[in-house]
N, C-alpha and C positions, 0 to 999 in steps of 0.2 A: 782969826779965832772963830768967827762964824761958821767960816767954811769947814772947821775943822770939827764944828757943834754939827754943822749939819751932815756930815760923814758918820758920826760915829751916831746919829739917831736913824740914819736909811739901812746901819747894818741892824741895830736893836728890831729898829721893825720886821728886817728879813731874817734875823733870828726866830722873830717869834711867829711869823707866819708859816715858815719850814717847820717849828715845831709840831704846829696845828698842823697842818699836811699828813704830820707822821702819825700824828693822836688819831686821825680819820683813817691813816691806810690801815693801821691796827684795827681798829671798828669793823672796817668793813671784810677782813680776816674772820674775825670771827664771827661776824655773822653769815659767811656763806660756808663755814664748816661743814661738811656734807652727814649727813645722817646716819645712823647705824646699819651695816649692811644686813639685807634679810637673807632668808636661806634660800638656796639655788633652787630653781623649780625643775623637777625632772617627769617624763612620763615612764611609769611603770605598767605591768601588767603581772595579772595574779593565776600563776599557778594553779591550772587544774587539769586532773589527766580526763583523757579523753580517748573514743574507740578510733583509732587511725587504722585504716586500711595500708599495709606498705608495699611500692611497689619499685621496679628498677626498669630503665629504661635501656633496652641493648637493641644493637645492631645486627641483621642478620636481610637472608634473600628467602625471594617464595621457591617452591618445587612444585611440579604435579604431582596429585595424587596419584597415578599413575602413570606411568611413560613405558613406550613400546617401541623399537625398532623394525620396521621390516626390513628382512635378508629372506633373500630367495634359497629356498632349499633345492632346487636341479640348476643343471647349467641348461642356457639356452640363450634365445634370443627373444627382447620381449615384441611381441606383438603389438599389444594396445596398451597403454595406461586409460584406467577407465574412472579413475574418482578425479573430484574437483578438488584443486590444493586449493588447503585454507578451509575444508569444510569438514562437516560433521559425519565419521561414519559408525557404522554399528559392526559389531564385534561379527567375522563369517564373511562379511560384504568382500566381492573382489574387486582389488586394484590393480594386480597388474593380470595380463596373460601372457606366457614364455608360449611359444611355438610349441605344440602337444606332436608335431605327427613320427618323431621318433621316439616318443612316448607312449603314442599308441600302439606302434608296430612291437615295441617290444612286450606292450600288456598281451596283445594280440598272440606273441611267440610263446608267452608262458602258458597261455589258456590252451594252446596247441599240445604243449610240452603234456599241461596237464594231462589232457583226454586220451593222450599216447598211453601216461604211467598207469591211467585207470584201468584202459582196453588191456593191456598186459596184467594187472592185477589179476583182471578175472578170469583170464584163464590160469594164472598159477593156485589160484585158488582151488577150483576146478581139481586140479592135476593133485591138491592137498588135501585133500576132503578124499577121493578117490585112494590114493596108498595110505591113507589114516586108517582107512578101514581091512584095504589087502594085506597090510601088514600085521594083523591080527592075526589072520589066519595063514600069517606066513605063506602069500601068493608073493611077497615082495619083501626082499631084504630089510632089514633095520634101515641100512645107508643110504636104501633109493628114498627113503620116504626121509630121511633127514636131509637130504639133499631138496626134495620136493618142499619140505615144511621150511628152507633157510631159502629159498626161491622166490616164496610165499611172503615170509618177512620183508626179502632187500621190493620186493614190488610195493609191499605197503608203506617201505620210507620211501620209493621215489616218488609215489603217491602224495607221499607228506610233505616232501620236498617241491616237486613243483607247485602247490597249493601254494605255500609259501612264496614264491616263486612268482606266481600268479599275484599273491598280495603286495608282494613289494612294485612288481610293476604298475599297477594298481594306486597303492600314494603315490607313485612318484610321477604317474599321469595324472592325479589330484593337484601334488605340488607343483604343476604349472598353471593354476589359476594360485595367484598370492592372497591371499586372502587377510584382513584385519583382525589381531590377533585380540584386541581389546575396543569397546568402545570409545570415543572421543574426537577430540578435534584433529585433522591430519593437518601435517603444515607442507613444504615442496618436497616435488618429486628429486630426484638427484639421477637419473633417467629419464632417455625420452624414447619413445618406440625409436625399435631398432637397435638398440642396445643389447650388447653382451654381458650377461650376470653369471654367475659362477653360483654354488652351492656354498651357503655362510661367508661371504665372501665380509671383508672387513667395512666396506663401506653401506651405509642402511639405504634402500630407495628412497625409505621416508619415516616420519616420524609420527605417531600417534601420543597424544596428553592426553587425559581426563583434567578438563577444569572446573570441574562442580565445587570440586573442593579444594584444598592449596594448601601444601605443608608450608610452614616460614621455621628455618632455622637457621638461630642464632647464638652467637658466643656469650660464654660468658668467664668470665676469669676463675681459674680455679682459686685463688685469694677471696674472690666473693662468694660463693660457693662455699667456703670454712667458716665463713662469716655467718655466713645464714642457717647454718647446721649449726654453730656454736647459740647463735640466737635463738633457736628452736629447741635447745637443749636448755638453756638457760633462763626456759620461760617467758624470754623478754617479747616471743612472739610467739602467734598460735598458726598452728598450719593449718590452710584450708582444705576443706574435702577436695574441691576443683579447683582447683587454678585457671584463673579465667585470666586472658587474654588480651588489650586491647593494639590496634596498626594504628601506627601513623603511615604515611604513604609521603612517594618522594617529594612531593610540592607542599609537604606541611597539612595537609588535609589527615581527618581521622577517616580511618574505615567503617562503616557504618554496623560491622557485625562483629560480637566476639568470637573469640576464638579461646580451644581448650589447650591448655599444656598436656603433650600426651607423655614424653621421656623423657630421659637426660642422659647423653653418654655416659658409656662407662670408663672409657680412659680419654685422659687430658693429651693433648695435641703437644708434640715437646716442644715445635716449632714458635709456637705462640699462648703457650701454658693456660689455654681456656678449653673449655668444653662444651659440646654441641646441645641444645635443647630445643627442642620440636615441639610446635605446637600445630594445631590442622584450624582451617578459618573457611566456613562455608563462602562459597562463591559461586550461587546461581548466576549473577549478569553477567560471568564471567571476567569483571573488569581486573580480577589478579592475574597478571600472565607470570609464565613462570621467569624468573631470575630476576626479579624488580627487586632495588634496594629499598628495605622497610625497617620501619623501628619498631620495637614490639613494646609494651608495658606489660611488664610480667607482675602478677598479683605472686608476691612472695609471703604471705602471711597478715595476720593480725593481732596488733600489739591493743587489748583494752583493756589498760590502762597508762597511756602513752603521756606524757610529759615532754610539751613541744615550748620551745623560747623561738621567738626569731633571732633570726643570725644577728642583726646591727645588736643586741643585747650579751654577746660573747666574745670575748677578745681572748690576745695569747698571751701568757709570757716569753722570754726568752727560750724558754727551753721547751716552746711550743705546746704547753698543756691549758687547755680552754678554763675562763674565767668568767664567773658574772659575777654582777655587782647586784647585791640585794639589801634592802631597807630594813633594817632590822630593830631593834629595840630602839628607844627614845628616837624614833626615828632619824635614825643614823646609819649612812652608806656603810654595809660591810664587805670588801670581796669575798669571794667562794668558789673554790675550785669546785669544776663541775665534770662530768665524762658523758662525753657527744659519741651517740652511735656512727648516727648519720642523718643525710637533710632531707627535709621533708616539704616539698613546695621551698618557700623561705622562711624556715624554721628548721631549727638543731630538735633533732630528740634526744634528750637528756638522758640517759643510763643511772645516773649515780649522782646526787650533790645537790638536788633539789626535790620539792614535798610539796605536797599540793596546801595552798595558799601562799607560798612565797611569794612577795613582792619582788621583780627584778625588773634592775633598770632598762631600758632600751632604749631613752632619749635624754642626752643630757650626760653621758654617762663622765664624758671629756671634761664637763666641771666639779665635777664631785671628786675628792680621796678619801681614802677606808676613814671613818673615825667624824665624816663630815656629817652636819644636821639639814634636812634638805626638806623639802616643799614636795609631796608627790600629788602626781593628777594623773588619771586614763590616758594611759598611750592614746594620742591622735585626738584628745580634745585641745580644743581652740582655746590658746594662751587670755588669760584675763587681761583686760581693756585697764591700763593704769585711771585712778579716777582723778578728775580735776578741777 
């Protein structure tokens, strides 16, 4: 009977200690219920337009301002090459010499030709002057003296003729010194003395550039091109007097001088549906040589009154039409379909969907949905210190 007492008072007791256990694990339930949640903290940025300069960055090569081929105009053989490849000549200077001495023998035959056709001139002159006047007085038939005065005539074309004659031999003893048709730099000869050239022959001796100056032309899509004539029609930008210019250069350096947009094609290439635009970029140190691959920044106008968002503040839908998120009444997330021209550094410019003071999200956007109550601070200030 004891034992049976003291059985049923070790369970009483562990009844009522398990109870208490459970009356604490409750207590302590609610007292670490956690608190009411605050509103999500986001960084926004406020809407205001501003003068943006727009520009597009295309690929294109330099040219010389001027480029010249030398071909020899007689056949011969050259004598000397007389300029230094690689150097600077001036426009007249000679480079090469073809062998002159059957060029001279032939100038030589024409001036002979000449003095023959003169010495006969004058005396059918003579002989015309003389029946011009006998046949007045009918000492000499009509016919001798028309025969005398058509004598008269054919002496003064061959007169005319080998003058002519004389002059051609003449260039063509000129055109065996070759001479620089343009000033600039010459590059290799493609000839060495002793060589045989022909007149216009298809290969050049040599090459002459001007590199004072340097056209860069570059593509650009005809799609962008409608683009930017829609936008200039459309107000959204202003077009400048000049179109300035600025190179990047192949190793990512800038060129240190602007340069002017002088053209733009007038028909689009079918092959690759862009079109050519030229601009010219002074180069005294000469450091543009011609065919270097360059980028250019083309100044395509000025939009002042420009509405820019950075990109991390727009997103898509599915059906890929750009979206922000802005703060709007009771301070509450609302989205907003918006229409992005194009980017600007890392910024959207905005066309349509937003006004200057808009709040729009750009940090935080991930925990907000339309309809949310939210906490806004300055894009890229430093999150509050919880206090303790």
């Amino acid at each position: 009977m004891q034992e049976h007492y003291k059985i049923k008072l070790i369970s009483s007791f562990g009844a009522i200690a398990a109870l208490m256990m459970l009356m604490n694990g409750c207590g302590n339930k609610a007292s670490t219920a956690p608190p009411a949640s605050l509103p999500p903290e986001v960084g926004i940025v406020v809407v205001q337009p501003q003068r943006v300069v727009l520009t597009t960055e295309l690929p294109g090569r330099t040219a010389p301002w001027q480029v010249a081929e030398v071909r020899p105009q007689v056949n011969g053989i050259i004598q000397k090459r007389i300029f230094i490849e690689g150097s600077d000549v001036k426009a007249g200077a000679v480079l090469y010499q073809i062998d002159p001495a059957t060029y001279q023998a032939a100038f030589a035959s024409a001036k002979a030709a000449e003095a023959r056709a003169e010495a006969s001139l004058g005396t059918v002159r003579l002989k015309e002057e003389r029946y011009r006047d006998l046949v007045k007085i009918k000492a000499v038939s009509q016919q001798d003296y028309d025969d005398a005065h058509a004598a008269f005539k054919q002496a003064e074309a061959d007169v005319a003729f080998s003058r002519a004659a004389v002059e051609t031999a003449r260039i063509n003893l000129a055109y065996t010194k070759v001479t620089a048709p343009i000033s600039g730099r010459i590059g290799r000869s493609s000839v060495t003395d002793g060589a045989l050239v022909t007149a216009s022959q298809s290969t050049a001796l040599a090459t002459i550039q001007q590199l004072g100056s340097m056209y860069v032309d570059v593509t650009q899509s005809s799609a962008e091109l409608l683009r930017l004539k829609q936008n200039l029609a459309s107000g959204l930008m202003k077009k400048s007097d000049s179109a300035q210019v600025k190179l990047l250069l192949e190793d990512g350096s800038s060129y240190p001088l602007p340069g002017t947009l002088k053209f733009s094609e007038v028909t689009v290439d079918q092959s690759t549906g862009s079109v050519i635009l030229r601009a010219v970029f002074p180069n005294p140190k000469q450091s543009l040589l011609p065919g270097m691959f360059v980028r250019a920044v083309v100044e395509e106008g000025t939009n002042e009154q420009a509405i820019l968002v950075p990109q991390r503040g727009v997103t898509r839908n599915p059906k890929g039409e750009a979206l922000a998120v802005v703060v709007g009444a009771e301070e509450k997330a609302e989205q907003r379909p918006i229409k992005v021209v194009r980017t600007v550094g890392d910024n959207w410019l905005v066309s349509d969907g937003l006004k200057a003071g808009d709040r729009v999200i750009v940090e935080g956007v991930q925990r907000v949905r339309p309809g949310t109550v939210v906490k806004t601070v300055p894009f890229g200030a430093k999150p509050e210190t919880p206090k303790k």
